[in-house]
C-alpha positions as CSV (number, residue, x, y, z in Angstrom):
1,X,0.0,0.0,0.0
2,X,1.1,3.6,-0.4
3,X,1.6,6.0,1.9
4,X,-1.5,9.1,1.9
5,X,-0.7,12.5,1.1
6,X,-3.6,15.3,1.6
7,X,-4.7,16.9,-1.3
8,X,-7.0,19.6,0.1
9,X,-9.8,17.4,1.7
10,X,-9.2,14.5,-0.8
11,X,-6.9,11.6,0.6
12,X,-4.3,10.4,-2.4
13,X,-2.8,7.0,-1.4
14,X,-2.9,5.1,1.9
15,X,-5.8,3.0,0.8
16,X,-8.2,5.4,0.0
17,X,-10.5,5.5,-3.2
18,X,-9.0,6.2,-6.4
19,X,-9.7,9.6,-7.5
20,X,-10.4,11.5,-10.5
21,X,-8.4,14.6,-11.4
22,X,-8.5,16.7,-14.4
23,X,-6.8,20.1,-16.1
24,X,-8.9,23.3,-17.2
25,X,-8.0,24.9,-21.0
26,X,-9.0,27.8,-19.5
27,X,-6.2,30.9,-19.3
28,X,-5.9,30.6,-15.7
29,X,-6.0,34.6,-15.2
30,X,-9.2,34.5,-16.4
31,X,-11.0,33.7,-13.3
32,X,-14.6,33.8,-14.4
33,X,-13.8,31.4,-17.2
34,X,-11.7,29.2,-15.2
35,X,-14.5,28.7,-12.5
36,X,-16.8,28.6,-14.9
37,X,-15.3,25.1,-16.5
38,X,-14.2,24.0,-13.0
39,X,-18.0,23.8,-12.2
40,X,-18.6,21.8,-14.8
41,X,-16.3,19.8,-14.0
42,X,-17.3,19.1,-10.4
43,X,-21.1,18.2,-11.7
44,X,-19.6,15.5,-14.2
45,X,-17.3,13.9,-11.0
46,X,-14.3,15.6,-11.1
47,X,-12.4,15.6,-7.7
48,X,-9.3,16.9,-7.8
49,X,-8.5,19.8,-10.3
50,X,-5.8,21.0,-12.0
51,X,-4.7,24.5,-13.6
52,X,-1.6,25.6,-15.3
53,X,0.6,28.5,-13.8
54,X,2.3,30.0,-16.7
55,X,3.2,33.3,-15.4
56,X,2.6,35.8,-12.6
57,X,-0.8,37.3,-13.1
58,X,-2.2,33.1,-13.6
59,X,-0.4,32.3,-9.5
60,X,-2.6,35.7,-8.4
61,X,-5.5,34.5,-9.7
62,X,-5.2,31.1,-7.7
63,X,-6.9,32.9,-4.6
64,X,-10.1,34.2,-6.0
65,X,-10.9,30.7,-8.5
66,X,-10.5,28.7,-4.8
67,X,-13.4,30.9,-3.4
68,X,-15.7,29.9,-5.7
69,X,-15.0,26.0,-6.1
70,X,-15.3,23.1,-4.0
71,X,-12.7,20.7,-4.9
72,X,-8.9,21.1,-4.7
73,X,-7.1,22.6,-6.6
74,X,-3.4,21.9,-7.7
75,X,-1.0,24.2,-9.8
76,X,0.9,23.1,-12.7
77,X,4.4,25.0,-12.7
78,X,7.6,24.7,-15.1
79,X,10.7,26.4,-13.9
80,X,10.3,29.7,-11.9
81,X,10.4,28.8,-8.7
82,X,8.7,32.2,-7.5
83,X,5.1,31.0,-9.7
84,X,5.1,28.1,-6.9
85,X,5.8,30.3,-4.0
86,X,3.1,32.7,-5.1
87,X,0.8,30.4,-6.1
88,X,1.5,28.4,-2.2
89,X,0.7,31.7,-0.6
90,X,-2.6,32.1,-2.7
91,X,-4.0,28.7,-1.3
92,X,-3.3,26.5,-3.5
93,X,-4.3,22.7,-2.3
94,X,-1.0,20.9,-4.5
95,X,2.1,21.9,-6.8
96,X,3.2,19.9,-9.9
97,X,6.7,20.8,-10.3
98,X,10.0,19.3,-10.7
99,X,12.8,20.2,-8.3
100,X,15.6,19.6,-10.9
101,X,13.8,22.3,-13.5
102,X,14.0,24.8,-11.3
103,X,17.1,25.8,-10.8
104,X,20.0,25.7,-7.5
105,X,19.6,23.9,-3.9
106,X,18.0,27.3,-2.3
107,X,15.5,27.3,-4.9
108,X,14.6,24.0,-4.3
109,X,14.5,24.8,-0.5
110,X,12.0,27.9,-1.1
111,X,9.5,25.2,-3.0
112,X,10.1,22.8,-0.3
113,X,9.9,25.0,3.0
114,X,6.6,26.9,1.5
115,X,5.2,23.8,0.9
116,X,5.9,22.1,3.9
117,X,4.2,25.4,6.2
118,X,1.4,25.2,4.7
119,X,0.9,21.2,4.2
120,X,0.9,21.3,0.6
121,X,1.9,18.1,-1.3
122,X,4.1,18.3,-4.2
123,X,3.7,16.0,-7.0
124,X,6.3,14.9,-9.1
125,X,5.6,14.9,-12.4
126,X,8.2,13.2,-14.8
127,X,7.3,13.2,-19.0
128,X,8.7,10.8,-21.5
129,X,9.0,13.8,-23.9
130,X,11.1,16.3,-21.2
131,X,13.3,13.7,-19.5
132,X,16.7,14.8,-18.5
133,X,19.6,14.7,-21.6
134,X,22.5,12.4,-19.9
135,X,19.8,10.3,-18.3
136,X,18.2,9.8,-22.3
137,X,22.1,9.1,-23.6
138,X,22.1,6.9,-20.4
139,X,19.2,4.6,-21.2
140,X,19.0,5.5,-24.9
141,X,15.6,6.8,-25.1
142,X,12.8,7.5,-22.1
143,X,12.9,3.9,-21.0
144,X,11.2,3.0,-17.9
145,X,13.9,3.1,-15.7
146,X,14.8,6.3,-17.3
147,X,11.3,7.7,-16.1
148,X,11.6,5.8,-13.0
149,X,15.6,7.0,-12.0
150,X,14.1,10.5,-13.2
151,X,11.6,10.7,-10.7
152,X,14.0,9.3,-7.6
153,X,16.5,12.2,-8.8
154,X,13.9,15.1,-8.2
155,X,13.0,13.2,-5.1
156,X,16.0,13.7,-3.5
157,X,16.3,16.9,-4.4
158,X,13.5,17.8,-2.8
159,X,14.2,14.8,0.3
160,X,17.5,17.3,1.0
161,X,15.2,20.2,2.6
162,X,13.6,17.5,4.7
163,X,10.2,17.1,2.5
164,X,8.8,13.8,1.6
165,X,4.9,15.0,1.3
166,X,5.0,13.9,-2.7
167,X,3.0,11.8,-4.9
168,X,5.0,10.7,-8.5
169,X,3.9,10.2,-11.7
170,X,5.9,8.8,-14.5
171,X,3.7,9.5,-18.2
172,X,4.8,9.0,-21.9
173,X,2.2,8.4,-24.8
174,X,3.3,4.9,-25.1
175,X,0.8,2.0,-23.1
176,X,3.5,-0.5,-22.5
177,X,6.0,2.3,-21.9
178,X,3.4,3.8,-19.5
179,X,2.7,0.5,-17.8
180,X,6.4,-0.6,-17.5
181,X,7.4,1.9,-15.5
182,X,4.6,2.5,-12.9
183,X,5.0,-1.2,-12.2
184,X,8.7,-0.4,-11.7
185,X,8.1,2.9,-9.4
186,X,5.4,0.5,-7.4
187,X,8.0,-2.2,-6.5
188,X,10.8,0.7,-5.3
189,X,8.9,2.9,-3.4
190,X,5.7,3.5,-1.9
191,X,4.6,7.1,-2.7
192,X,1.0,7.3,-4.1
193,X,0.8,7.1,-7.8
194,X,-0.7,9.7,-10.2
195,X,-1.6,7.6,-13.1
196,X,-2.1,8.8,-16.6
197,X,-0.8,8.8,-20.3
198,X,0.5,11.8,-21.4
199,X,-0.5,13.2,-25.4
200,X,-3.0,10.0,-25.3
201,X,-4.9,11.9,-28.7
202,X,-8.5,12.6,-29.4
203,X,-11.5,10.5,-27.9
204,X,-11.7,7.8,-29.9
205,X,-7.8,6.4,-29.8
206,X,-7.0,8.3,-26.7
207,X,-9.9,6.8,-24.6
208,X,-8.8,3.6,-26.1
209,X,-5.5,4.1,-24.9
210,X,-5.9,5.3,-21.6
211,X,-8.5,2.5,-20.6
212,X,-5.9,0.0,-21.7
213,X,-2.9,1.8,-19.6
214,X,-4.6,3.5,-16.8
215,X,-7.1,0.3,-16.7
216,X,-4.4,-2.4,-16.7
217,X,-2.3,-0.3,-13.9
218,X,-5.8,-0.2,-11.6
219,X,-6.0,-4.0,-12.6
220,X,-2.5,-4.9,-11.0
221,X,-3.1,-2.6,-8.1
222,X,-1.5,0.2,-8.8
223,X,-2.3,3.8,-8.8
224,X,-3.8,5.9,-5.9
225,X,-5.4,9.1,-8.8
226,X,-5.9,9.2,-12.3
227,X,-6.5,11.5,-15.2
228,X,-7.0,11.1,-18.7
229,X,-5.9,13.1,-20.9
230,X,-7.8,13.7,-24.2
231,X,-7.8,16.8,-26.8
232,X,-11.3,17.2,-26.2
233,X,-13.8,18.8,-23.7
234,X,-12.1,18.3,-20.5
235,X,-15.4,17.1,-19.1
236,X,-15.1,14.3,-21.4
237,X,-11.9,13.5,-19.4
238,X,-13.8,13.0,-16.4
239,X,-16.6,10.8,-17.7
240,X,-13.9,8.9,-19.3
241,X,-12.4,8.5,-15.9
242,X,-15.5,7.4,-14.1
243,X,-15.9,4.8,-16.7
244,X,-12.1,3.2,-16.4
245,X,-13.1,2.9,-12.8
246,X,-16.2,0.8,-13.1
247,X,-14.9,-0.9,-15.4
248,X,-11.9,-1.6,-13.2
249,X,-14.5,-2.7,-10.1
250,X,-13.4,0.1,-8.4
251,X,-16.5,2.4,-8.6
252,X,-20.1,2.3,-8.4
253,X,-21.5,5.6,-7.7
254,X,-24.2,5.2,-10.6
255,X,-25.4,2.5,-13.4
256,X,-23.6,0.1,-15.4
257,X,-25.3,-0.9,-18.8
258,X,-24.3,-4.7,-20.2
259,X,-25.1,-5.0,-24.1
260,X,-24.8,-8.3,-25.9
261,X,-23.3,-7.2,-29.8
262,X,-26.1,-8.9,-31.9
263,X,-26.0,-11.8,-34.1
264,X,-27.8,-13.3,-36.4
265,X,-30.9,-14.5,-34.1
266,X,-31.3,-10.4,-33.5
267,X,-35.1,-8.9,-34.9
268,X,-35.1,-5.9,-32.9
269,X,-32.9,-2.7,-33.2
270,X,-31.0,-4.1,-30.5
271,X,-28.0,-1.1,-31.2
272,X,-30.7,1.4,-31.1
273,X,-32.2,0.5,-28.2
274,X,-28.8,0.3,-26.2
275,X,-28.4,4.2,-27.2
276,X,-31.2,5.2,-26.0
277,X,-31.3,3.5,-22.9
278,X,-27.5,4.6,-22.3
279,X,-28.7,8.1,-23.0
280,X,-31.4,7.8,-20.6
281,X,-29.1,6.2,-17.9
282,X,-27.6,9.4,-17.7
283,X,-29.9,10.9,-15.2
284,X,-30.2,7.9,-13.1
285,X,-27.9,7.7,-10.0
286,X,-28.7,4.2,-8.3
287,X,-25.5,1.8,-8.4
288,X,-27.5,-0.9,-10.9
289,X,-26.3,-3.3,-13.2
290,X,-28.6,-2.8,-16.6
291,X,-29.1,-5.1,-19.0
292,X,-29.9,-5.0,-23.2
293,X,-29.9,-8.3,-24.7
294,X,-31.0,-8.9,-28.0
295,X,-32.7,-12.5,-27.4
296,X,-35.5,-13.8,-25.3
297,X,-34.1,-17.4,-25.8
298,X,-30.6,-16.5,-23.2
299,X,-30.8,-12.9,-23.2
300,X,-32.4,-13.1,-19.5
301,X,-29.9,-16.4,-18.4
302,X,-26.5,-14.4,-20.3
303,X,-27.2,-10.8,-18.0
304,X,-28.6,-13.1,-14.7
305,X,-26.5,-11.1,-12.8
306,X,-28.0,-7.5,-13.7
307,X,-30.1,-5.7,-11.4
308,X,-32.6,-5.6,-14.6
309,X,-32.8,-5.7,-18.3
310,X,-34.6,-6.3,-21.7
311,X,-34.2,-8.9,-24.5
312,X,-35.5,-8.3,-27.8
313,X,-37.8,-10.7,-29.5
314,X,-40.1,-10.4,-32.8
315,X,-42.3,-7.3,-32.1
316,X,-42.2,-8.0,-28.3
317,X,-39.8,-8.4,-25.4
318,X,-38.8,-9.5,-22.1
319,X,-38.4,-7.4,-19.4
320,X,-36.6,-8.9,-16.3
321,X,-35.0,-8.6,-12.9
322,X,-31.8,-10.2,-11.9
323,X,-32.6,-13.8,-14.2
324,X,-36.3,-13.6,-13.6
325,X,-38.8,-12.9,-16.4
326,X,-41.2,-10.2,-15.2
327,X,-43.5,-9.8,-18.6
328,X,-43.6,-9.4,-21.9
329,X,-43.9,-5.9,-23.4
330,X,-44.8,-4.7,-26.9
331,X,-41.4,-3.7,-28.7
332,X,-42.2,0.2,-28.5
333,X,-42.9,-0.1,-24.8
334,X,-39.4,-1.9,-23.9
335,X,-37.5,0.9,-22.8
336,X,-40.3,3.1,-21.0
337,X,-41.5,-0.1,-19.1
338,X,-37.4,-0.6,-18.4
339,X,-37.4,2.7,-16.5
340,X,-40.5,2.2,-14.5
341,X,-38.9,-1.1,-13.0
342,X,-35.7,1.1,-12.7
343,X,-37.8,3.5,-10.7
344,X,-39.1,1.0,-8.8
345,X,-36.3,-0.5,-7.4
């Protein structure tokens, strides 16, 4: 198990739930904006958010997007030093920064003591595409034990002032890359794991990606807070993240729909039907197991284990409840007679 760190009142490691994190597009400055998509963000499930700290004017601003939002909120920084120190004193719940980027030993001790006064973790953030040159000639590329001896160098960096309050993460675009070295981070140390591909890609392929890395990671135990990383809506980032986790058995804060892919045997508009009960699912909360089969014959016996479901049949259906045939229902009458049950239950 990892050790905890506190992320503003959101518990990283140590046991505790895996939680979802995400970055605005916003320019950070622009407070109104930035709340505006934080908001969002919170409704879809976001828990942890993060916002990039360019410059002076975007490490003011820190202060008055905290008054209006209700999860923490961590800043991204990339060399100056004096954008974390500013953006500690502001409120800020987290830094991303690496201790080697950001110049000499007292630098590294004005992060670290700021931090540590006000109980602010830093994470480590280490990127296939920024690793250090001699450790790239070293390993000939950003290997995983490039990633990984990467991440123990800004460690001790920041271990020399006497702070250890620090969660790691290791990213490159690459799954197996990805996977390699959180696996190799997990078996050396025990800091909490932010998990994540870096430049995943658009929402088809990058979704694809990051349920495959971030997934198989949750799968072998490892990782303590995830984001996904899409170029999209960044709300689509959180959704996405919800989904690894149920998929993963590590979530059930709402409904799971099952869907058989057709066959021949099919005479309904099974992939229509899915849709729309998908689409519907979206404004029900209860942790249920749905079902949409698209055959009366084992539609009800495949998806036994759902809470409850319909199979398809020649201009009627089944509707049932964990295995058990309730009744059959006219075709045009599945989905609304679905819900009622769903109500019901």
């Amino acid at each position: 198990m990892t050790r905890p760190i506190q992320v503003g009142n959101i518990t990283v490691g140590g046991g505790a739930p895996v939680s979802i994190q995400s970055m605005t597009n916003t320019r950070t400055d622009d407070v109104a904006a930035t709340v505006e998509q934080i908001l969002r963000l919170e409704e879809a499930g976001c828990q942890i958010i993060r916002c990039a700290v360019p410059d002076l004017a975007a490490a003011r601003a820190v202060g008055a997007i905290k008054e209006r939002i209700h999860i923490p909120l961590v800043v991204d920084i990339h060399f100056d030093y004096r954008l974390a120190l500013e953006a500690a004193a502001a409120g800020a719940d987290a830094v991303r920064i690496n201790p080697g980027n950001i110049g000499g030993p007292e630098r590294v001790k004005a992060v670290a003591q700021a931090c540590r006064g006000r109980n602010i973790p830093i994470r480590v953030g280490v990127n296939g595409g920024s690793l250090e040159k001699e450790l790239l000639a070293k390993y000939g590329g950003p290997t995983p034990e490039a990633l990984v001896e990467s991440a123990f160098g800004h460690i001790r960096l920041l271990n020399r002032w006497d702070f250890d309050d620090i969660c790691v993460s290791l990213k490159t675009s690459s799954v197996p890359g990805t996977i390699a070295a959180y696996r190799l981070m997990a078996e050396r140390s025990d800091y909490p794991l932010h998990v994540g591909l870096t430049e995943a890609g658009t929402p088809r392929m990058g979704l694809l990606k990051s349920a495959v890395g971030i997934g198989g990671l949750l799968a072998l135990g490892i990782g303590d807070t995830i984001r996904v990383s899409l170029s999209a809506d960044p709300v689509e980032e959180v959704y996405a993240a919800r989904d690894i986790l149920r998929a993963a058995g590590l979530r059930r804060d709402g409904p799971e729909l099952i869907a058989c892919p057709t066959c021949g045997r099919t005479k309904i508009d099974l992939i229509g039907l899915a849709n729309q009960v998908e689409e519907r699912l979206k404004g029900v909360e209860k942790p249920i197991t749905v079902a949409v089969m698209g055959c009366v014959v084992n539609g009800p016996g495949e998806a036994r284990e759902a809470d409850v479901g319909i199979a398809g049949g020649d201009g009627e259906g089944l509707l049932f409840r964990r295995g058990e045939i309730v009744k059959k229902v006219p075709q045009e009458a599945l989905v609304d007679e679905l819900f009622r049950l769903i109500e019901a239950l």
